[in-house]
CHARMM internal coordinates of N, CA and C (Angstrom, degrees):
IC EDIT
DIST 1 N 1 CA 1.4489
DIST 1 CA 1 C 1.5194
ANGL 1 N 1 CA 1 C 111.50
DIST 1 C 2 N 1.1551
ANGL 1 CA 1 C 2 N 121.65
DIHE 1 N 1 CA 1 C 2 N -18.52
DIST 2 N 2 CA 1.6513
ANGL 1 C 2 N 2 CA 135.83
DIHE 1 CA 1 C 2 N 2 CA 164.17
DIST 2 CA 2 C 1.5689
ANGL 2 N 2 CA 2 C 93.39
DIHE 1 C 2 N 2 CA 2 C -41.68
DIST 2 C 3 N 0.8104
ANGL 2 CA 2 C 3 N 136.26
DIHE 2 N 2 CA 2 C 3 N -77.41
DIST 3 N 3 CA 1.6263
ANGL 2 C 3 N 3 CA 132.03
DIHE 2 CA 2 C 3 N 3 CA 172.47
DIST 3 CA 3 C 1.4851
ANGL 3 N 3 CA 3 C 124.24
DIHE 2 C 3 N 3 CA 3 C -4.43
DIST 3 C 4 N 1.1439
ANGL 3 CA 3 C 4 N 99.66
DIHE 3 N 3 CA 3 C 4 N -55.37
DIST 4 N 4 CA 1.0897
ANGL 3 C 4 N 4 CA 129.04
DIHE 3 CA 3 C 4 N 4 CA -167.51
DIST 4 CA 4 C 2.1404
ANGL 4 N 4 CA 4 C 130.04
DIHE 3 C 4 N 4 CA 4 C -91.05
DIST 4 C 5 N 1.3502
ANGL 4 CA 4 C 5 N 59.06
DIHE 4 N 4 CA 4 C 5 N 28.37
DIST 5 N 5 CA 1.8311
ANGL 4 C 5 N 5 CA 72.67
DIHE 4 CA 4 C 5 N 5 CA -176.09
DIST 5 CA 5 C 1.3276
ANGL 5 N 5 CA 5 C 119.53
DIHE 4 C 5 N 5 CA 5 C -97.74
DIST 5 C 6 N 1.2925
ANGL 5 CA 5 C 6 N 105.91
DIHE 5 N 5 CA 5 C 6 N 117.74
DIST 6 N 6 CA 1.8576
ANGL 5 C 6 N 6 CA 123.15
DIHE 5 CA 5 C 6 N 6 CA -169.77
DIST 6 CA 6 C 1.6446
ANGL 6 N 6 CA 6 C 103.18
DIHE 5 C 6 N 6 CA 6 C -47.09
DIST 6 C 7 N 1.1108
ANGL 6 CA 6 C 7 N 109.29
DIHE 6 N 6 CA 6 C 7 N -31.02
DIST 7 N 7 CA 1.9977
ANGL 6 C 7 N 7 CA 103.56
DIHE 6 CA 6 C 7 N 7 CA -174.40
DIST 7 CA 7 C 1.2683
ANGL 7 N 7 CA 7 C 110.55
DIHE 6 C 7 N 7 CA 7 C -68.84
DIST 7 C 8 N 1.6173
ANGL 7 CA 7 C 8 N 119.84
DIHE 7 N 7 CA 7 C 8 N -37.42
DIST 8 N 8 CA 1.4008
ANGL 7 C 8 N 8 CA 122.11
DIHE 7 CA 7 C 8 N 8 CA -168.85
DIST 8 CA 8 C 1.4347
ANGL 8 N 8 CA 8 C 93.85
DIHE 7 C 8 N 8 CA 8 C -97.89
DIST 8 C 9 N 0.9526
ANGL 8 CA 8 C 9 N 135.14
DIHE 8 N 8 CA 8 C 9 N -23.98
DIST 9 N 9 CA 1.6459
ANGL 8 C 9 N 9 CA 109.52
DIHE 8 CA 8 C 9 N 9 CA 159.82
DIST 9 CA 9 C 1.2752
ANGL 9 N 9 CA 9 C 128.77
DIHE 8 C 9 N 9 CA 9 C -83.37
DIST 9 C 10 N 1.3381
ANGL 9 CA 9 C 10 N 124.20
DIHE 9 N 9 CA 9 C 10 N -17.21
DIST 10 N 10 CA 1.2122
ANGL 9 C 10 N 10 CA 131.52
DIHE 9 CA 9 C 10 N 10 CA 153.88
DIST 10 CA 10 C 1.8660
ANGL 10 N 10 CA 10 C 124.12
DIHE 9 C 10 N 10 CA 10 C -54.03
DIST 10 C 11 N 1.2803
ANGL 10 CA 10 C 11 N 99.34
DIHE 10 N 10 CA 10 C 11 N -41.08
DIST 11 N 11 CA 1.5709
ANGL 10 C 11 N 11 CA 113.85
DIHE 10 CA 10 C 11 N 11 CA -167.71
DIST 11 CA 11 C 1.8449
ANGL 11 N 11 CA 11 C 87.80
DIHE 10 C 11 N 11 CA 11 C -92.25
DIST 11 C 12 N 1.3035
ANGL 11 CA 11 C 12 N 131.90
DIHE 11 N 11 CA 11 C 12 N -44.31
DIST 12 N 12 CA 1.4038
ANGL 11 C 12 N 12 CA 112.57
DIHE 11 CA 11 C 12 N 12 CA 176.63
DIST 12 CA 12 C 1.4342
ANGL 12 N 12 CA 12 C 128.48
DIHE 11 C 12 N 12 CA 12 C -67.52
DIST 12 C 13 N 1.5121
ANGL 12 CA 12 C 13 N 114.48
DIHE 12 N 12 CA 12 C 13 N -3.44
DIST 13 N 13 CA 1.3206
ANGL 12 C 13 N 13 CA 115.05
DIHE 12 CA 12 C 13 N 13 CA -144.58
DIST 13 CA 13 C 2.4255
ANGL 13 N 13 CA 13 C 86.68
DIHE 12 C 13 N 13 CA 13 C -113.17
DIST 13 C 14 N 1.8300
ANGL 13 CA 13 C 14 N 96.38
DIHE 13 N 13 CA 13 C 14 N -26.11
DIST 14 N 14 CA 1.2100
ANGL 13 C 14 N 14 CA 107.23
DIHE 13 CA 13 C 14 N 14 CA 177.77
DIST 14 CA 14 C 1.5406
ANGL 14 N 14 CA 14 C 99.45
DIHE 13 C 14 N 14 CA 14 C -82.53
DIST 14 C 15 N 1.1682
ANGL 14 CA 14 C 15 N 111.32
DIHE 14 N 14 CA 14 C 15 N -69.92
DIST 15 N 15 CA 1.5220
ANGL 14 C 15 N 15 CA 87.17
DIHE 14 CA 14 C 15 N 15 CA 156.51
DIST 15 CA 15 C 1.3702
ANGL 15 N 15 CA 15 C 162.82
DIHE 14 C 15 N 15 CA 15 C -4.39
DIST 15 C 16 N 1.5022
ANGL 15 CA 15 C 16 N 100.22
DIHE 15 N 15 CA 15 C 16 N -54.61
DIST 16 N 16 CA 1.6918
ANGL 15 C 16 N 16 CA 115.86
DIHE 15 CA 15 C 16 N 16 CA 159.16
DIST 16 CA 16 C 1.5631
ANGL 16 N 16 CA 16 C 110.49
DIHE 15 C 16 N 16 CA 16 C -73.85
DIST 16 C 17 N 1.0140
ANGL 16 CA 16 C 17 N 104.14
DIHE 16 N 16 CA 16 C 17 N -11.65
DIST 17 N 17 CA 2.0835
ANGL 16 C 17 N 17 CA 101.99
DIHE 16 CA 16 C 17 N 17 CA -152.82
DIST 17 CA 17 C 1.7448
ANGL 17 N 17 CA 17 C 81.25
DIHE 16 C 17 N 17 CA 17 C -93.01
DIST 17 C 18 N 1.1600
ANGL 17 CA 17 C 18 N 113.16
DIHE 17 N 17 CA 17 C 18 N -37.47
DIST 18 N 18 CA 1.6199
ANGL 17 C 18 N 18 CA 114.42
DIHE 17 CA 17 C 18 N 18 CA -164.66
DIST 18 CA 18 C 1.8003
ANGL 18 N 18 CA 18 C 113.06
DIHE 17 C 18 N 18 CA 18 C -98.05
DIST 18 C 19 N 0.8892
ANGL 18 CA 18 C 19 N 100.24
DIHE 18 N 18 CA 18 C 19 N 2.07
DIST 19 N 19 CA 2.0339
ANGL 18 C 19 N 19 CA 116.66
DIHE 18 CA 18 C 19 N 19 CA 174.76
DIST 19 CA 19 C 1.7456
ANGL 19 N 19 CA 19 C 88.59
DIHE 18 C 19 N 19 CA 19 C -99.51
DIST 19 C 20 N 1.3356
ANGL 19 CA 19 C 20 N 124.56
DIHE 19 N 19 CA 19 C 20 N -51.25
DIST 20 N 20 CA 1.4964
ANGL 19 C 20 N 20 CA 119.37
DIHE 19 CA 19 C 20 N 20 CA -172.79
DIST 20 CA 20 C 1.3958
ANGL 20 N 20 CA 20 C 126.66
DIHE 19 C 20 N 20 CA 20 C -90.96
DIST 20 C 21 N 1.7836
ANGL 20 CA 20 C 21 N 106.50
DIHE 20 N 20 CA 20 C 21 N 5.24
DIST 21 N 21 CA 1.4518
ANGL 20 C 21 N 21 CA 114.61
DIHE 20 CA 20 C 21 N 21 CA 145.23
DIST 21 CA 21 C 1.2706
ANGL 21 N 21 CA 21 C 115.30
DIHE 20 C 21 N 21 CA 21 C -87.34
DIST 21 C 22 N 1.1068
ANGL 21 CA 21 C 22 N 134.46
DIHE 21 N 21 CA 21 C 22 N -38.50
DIST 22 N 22 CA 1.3325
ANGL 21 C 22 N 22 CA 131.37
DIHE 21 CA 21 C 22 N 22 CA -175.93
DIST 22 CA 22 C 1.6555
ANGL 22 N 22 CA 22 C 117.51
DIHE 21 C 22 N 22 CA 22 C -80.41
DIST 22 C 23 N 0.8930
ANGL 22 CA 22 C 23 N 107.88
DIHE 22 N 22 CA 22 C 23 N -26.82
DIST 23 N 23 CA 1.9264
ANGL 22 C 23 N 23 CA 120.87
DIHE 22 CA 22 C 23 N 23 CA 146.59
DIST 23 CA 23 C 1.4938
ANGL 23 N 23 CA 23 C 115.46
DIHE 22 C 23 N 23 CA 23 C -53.29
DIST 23 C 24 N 1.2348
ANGL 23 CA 23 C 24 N 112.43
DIHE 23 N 23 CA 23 C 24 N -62.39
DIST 24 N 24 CA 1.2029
ANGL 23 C 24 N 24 CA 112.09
DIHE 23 CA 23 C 24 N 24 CA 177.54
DIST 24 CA 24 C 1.7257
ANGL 24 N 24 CA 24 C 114.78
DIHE 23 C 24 N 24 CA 24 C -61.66
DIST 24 C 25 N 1.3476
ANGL 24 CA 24 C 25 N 124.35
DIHE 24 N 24 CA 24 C 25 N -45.27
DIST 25 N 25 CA 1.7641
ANGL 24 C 25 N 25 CA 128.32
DIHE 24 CA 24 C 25 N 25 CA -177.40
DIST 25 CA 25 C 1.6904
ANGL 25 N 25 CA 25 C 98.57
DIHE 24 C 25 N 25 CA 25 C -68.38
DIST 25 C 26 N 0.8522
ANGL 25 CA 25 C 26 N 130.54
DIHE 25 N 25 CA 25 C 26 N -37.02
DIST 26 N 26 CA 1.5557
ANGL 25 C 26 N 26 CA 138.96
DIHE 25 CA 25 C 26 N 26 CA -173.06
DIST 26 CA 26 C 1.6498
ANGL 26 N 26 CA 26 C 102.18
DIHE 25 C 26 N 26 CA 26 C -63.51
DIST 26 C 27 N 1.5689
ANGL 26 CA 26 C 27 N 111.67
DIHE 26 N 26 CA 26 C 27 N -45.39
DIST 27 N 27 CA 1.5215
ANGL 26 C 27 N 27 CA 97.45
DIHE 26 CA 26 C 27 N 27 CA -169.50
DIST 27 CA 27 C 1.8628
ANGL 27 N 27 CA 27 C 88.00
DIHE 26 C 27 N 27 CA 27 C -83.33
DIST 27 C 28 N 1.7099
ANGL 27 CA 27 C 28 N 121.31
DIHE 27 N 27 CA 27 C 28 N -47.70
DIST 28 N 28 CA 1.0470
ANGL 27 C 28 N 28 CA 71.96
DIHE 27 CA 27 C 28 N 28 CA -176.90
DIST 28 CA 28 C 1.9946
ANGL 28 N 28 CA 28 C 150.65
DIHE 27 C 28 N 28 CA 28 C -73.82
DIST 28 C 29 N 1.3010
ANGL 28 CA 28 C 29 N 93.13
DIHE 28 N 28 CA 28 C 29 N -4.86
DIST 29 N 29 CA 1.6529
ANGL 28 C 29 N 29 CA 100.07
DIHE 28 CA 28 C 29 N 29 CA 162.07
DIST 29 CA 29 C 1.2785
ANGL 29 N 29 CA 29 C 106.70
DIHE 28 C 29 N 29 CA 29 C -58.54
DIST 29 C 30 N 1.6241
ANGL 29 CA 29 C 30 N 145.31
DIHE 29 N 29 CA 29 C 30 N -40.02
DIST 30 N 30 CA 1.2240
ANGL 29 C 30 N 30 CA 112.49
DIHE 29 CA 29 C 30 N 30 CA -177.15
DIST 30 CA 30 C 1.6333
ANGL 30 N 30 CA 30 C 108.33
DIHE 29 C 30 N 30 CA 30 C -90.69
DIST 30 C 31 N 0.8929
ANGL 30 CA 30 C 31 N 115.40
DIHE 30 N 30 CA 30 C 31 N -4.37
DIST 31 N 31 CA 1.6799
ANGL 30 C 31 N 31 CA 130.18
DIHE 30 CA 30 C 31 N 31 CA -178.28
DIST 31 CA 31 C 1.9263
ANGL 31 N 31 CA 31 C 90.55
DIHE 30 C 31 N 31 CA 31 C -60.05
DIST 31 C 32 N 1.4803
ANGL 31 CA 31 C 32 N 112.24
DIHE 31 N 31 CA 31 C 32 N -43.38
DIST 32 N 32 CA 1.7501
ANGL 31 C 32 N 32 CA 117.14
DIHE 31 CA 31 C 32 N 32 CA -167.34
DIST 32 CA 32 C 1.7999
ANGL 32 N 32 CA 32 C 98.17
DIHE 31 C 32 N 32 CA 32 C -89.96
DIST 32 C 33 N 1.2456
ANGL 32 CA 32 C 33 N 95.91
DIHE 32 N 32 CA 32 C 33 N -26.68
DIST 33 N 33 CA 1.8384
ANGL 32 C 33 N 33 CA 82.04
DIHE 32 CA 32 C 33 N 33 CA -173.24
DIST 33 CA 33 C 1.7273
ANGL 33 N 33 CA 33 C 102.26
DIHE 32 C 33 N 33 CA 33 C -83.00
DIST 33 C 34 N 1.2827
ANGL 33 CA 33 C 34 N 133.43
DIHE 33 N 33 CA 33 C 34 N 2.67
DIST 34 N 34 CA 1.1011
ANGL 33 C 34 N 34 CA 125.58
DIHE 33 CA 33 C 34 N 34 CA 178.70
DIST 34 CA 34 C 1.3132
ANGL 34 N 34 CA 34 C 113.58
DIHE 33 C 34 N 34 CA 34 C -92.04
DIST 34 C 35 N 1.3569
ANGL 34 CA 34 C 35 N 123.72
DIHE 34 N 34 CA 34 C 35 N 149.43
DIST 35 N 35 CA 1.4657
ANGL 34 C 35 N 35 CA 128.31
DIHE 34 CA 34 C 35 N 35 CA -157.80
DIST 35 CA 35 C 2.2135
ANGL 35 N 35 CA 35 C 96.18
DIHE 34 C 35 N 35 CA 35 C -79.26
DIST 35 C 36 N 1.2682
ANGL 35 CA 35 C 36 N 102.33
DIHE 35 N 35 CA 35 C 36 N -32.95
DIST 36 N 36 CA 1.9503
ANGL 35 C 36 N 36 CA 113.25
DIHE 35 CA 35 C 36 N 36 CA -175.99
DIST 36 CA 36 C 1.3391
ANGL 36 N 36 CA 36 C 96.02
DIHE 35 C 36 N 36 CA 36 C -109.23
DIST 36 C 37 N 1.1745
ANGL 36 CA 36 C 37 N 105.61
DIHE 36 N 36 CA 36 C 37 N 138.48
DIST 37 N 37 CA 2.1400
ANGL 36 C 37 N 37 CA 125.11
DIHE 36 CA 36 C 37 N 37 CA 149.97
DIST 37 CA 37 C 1.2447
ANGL 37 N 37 CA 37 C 97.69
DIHE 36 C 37 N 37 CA 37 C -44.65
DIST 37 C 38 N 1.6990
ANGL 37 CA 37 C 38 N 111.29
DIHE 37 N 37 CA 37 C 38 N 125.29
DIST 38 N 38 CA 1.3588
ANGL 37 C 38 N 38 CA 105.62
DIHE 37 CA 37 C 38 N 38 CA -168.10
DIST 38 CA 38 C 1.8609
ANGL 38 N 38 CA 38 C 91.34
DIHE 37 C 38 N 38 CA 38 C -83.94
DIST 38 C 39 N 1.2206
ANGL 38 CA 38 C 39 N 122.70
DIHE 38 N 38 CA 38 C 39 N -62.15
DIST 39 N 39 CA 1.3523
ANGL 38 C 39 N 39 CA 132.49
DIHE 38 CA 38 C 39 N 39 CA -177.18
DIST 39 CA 39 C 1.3293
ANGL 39 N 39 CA 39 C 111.52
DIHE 38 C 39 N 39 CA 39 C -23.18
DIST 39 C 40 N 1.6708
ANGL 39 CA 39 C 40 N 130.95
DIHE 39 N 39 CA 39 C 40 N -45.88
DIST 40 N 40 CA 1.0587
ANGL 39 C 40 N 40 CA 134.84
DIHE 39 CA 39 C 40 N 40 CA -173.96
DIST 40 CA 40 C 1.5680
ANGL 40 N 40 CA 40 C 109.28
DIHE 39 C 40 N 40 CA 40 C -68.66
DIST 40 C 41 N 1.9645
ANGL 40 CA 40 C 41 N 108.85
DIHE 40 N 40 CA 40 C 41 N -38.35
DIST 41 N 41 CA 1.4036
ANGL 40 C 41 N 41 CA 92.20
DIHE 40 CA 40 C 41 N 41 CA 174.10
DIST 41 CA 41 C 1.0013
ANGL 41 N 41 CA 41 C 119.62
DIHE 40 C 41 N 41 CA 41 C -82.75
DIST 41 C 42 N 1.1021
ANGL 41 CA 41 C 42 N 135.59
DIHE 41 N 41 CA 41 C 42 N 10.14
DIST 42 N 42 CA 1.9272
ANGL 41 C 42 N 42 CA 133.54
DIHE 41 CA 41 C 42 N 42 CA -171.59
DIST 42 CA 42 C 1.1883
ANGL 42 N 42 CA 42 C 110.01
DIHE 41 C 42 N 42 CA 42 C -105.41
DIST 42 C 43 N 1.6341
ANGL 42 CA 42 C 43 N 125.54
DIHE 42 N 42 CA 42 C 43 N -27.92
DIST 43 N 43 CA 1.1864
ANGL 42 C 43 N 43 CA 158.13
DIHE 42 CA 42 C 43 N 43 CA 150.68
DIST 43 CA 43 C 1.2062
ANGL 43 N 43 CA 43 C 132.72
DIHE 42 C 43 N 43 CA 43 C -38.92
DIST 43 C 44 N 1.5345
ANGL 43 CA 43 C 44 N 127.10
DIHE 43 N 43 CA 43 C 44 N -66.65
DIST 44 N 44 CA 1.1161
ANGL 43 C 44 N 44 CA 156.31
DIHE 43 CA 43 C 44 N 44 CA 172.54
DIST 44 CA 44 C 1.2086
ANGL 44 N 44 CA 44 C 125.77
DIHE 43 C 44 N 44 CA 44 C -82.54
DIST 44 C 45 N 1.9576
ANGL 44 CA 44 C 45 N 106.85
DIHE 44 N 44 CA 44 C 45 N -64.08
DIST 45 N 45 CA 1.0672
ANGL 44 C 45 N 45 CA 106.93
DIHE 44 CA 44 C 45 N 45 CA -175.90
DIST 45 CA 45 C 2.1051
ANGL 45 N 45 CA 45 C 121.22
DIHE 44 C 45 N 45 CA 45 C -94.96
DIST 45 C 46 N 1.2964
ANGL 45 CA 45 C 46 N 90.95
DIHE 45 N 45 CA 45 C 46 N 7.24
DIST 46 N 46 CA 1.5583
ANGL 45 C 46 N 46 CA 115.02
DIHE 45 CA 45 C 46 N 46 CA -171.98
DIST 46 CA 46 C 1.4261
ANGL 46 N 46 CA 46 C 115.68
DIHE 45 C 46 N 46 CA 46 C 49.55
DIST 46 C 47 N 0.8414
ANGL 46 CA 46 C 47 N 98.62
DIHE 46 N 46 CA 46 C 47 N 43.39
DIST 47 N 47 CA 2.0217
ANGL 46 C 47 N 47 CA 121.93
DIHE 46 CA 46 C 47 N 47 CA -174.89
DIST 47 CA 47 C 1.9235
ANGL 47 N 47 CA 47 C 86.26
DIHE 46 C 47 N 47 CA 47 C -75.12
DIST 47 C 48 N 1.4083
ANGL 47 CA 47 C 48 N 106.52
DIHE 47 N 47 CA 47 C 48 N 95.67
DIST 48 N 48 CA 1.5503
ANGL 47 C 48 N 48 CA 122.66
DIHE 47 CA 47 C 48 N 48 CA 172.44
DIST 48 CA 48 C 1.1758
ANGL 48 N 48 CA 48 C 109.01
DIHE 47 C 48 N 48 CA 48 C -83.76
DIST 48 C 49 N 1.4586
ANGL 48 CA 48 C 49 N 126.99
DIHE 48 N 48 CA 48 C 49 N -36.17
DIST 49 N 49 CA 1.6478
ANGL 48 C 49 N 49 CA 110.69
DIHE 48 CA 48 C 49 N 49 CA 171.52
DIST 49 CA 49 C 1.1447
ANGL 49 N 49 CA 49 C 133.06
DIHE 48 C 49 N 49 CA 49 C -67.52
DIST 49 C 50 N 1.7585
ANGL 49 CA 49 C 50 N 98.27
DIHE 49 N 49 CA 49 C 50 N -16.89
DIST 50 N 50 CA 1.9009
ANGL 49 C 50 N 50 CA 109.11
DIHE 49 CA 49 C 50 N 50 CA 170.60
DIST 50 CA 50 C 1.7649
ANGL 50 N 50 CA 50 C 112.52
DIHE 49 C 50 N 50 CA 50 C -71.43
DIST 50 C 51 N 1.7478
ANGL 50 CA 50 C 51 N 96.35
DIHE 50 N 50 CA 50 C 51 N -30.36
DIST 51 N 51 CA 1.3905
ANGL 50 C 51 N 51 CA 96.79
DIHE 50 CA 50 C 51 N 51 CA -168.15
DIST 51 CA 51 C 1.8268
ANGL 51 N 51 CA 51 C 101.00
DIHE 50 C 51 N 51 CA 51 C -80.84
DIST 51 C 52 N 1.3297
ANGL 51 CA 51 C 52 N 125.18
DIHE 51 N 51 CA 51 C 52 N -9.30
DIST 52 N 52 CA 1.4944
ANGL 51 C 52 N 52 CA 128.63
DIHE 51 CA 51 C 52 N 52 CA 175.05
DIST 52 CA 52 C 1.6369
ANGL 52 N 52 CA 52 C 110.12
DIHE 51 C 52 N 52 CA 52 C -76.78
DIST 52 C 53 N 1.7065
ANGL 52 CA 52 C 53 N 92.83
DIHE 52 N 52 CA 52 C 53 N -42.99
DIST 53 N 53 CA 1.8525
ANGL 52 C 53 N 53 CA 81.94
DIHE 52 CA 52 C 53 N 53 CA 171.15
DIST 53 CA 53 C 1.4649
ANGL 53 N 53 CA 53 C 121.79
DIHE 52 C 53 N 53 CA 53 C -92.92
DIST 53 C 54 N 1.6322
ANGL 53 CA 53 C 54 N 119.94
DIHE 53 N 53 CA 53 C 54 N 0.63
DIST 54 N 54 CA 1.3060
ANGL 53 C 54 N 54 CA 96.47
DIHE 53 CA 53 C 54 N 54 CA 156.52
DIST 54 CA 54 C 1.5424
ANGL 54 N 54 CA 54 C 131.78
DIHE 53 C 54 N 54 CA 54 C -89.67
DIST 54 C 55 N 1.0850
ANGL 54 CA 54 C 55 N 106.56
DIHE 54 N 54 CA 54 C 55 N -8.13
DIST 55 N 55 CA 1.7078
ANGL 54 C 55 N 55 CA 132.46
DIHE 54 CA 54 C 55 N 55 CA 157.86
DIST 55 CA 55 C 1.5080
ANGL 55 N 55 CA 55 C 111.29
DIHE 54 C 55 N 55 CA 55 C -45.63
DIST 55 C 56 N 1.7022
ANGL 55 CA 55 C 56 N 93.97
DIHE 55 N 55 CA 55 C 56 N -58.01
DIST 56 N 56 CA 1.7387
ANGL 55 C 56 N 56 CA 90.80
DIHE 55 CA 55 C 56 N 56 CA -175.94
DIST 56 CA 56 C 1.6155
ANGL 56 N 56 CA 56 C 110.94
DIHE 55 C 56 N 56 CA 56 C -79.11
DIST 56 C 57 N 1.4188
ANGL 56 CA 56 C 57 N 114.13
DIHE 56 N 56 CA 56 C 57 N -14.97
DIST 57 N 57 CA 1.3027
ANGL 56 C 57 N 57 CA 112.07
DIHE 56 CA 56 C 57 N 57 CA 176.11
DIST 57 CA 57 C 1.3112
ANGL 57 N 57 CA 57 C 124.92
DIHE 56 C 57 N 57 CA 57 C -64.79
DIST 57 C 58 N 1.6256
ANGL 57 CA 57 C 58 N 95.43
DIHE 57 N 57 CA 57 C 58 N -34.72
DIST 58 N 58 CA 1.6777
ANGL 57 C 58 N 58 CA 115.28
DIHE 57 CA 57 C 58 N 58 CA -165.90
DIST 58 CA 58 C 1.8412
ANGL 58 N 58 CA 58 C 90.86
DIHE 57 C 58 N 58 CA 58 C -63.89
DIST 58 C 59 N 1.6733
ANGL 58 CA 58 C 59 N 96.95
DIHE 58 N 58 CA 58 C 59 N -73.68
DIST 59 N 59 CA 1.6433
ANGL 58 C 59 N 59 CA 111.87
DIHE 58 CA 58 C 59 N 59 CA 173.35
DIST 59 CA 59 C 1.4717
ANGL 59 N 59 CA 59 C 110.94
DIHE 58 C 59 N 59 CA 59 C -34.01
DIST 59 C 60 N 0.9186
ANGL 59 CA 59 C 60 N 161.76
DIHE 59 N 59 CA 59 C 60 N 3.58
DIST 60 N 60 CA 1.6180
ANGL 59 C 60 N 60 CA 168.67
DIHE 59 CA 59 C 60 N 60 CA -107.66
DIST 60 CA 60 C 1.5773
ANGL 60 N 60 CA 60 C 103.65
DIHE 59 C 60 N 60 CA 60 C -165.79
DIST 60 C 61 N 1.2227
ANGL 60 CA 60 C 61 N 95.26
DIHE 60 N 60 CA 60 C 61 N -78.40
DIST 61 N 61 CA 1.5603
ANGL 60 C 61 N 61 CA 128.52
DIHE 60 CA 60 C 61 N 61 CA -168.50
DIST 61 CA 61 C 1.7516
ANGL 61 N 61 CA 61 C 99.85
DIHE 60 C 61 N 61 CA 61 C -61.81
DIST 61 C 62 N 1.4051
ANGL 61 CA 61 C 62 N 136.27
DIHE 61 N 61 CA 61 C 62 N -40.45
DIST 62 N 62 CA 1.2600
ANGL 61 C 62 N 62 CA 137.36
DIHE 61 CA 61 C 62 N 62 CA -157.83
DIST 62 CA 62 C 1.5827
ANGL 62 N 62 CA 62 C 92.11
DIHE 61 C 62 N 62 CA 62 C -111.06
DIST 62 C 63 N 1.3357
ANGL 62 CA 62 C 63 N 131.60
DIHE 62 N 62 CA 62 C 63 N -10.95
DIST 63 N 63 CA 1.4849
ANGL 62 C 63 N 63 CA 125.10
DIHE 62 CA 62 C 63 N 63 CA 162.31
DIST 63 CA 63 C 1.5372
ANGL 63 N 63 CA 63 C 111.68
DIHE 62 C 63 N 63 CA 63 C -75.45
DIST 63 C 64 N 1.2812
ANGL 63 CA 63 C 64 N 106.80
DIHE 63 N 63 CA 63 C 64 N -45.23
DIST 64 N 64 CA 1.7235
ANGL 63 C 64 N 64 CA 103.92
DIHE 63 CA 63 C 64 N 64 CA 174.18
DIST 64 CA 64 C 1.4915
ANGL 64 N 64 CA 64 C 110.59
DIHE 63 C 64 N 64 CA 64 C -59.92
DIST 64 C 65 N 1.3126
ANGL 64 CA 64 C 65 N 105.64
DIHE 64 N 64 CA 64 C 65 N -50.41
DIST 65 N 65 CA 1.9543
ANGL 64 C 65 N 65 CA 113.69
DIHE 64 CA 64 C 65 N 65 CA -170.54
DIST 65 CA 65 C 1.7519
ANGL 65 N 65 CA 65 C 101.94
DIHE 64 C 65 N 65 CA 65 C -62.38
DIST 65 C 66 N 1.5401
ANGL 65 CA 65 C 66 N 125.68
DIHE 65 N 65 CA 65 C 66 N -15.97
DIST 66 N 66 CA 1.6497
ANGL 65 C 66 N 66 CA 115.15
DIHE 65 CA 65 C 66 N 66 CA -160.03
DIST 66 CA 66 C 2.0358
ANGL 66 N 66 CA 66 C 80.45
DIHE 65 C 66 N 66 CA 66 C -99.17
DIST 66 C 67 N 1.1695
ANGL 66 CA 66 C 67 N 98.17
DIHE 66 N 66 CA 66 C 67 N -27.13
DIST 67 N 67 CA 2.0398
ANGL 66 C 67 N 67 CA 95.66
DIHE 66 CA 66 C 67 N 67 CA -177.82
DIST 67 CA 67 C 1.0734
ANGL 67 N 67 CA 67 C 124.08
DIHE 66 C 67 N 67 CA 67 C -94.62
DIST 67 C 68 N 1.1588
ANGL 67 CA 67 C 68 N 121.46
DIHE 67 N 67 CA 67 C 68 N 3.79
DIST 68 N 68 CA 1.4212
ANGL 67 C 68 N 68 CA 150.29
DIHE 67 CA 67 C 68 N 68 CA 150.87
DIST 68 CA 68 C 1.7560
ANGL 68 N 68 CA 68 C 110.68
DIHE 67 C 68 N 68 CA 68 C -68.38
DIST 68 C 69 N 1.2742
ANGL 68 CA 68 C 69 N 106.08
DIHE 68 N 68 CA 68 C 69 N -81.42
DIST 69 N 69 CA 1.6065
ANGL 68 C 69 N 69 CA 115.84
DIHE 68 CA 68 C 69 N 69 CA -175.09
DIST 69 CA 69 C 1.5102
ANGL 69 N 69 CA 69 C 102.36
DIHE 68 C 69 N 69 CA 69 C -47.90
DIST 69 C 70 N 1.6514
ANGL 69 CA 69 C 70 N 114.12
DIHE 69 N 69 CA 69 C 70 N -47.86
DIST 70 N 70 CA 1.1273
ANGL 69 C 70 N 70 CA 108.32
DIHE 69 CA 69 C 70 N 70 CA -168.99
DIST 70 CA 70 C 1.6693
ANGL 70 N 70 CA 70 C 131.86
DIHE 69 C 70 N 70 CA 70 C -84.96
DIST 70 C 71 N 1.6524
ANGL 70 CA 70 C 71 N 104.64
DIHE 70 N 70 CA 70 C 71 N -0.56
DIST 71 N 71 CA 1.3803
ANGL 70 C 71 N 71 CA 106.21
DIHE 70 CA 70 C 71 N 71 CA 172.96
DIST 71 CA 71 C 1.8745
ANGL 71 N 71 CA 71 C 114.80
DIHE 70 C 71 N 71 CA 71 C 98.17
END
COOR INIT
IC SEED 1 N 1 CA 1 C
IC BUILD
């Protein structure tokens, strides 16, 4: 029943909600510091090396935020 304890699912679940806002505000700050709409070029113009570094950005950005939350 240790499993099952309302604090640690409560505190993991705030946790996730607040690692995937700050994931989310992060791309869009670099989404504004870039000179092009990144979406439009990955989108439109199928610009795959943009879509590799926002991949690694995303992957980047949510390794610091999971070692962060987690200590």
């Amino acid at each position: 029943m240790e499993y099952l304890n309302f604090k640690l699912i409560v505190s993991s679940v705030v946790y996730s909600v607040l690692g995937i806002v700050i994931l989310v505000l992060s791309f869009i700050v670099i989404e504004k510091l870039t000179p092009r709409m990144l979406w439009k070029e990955i989108i439109e113009e199928h610009n795959t090396a943009l879509a590799i570094m926002g991949a690694a950005f995303m992957i980047a950005v949510a390794l610091i935020i999971s070692a962060a939350i987690h200590g």
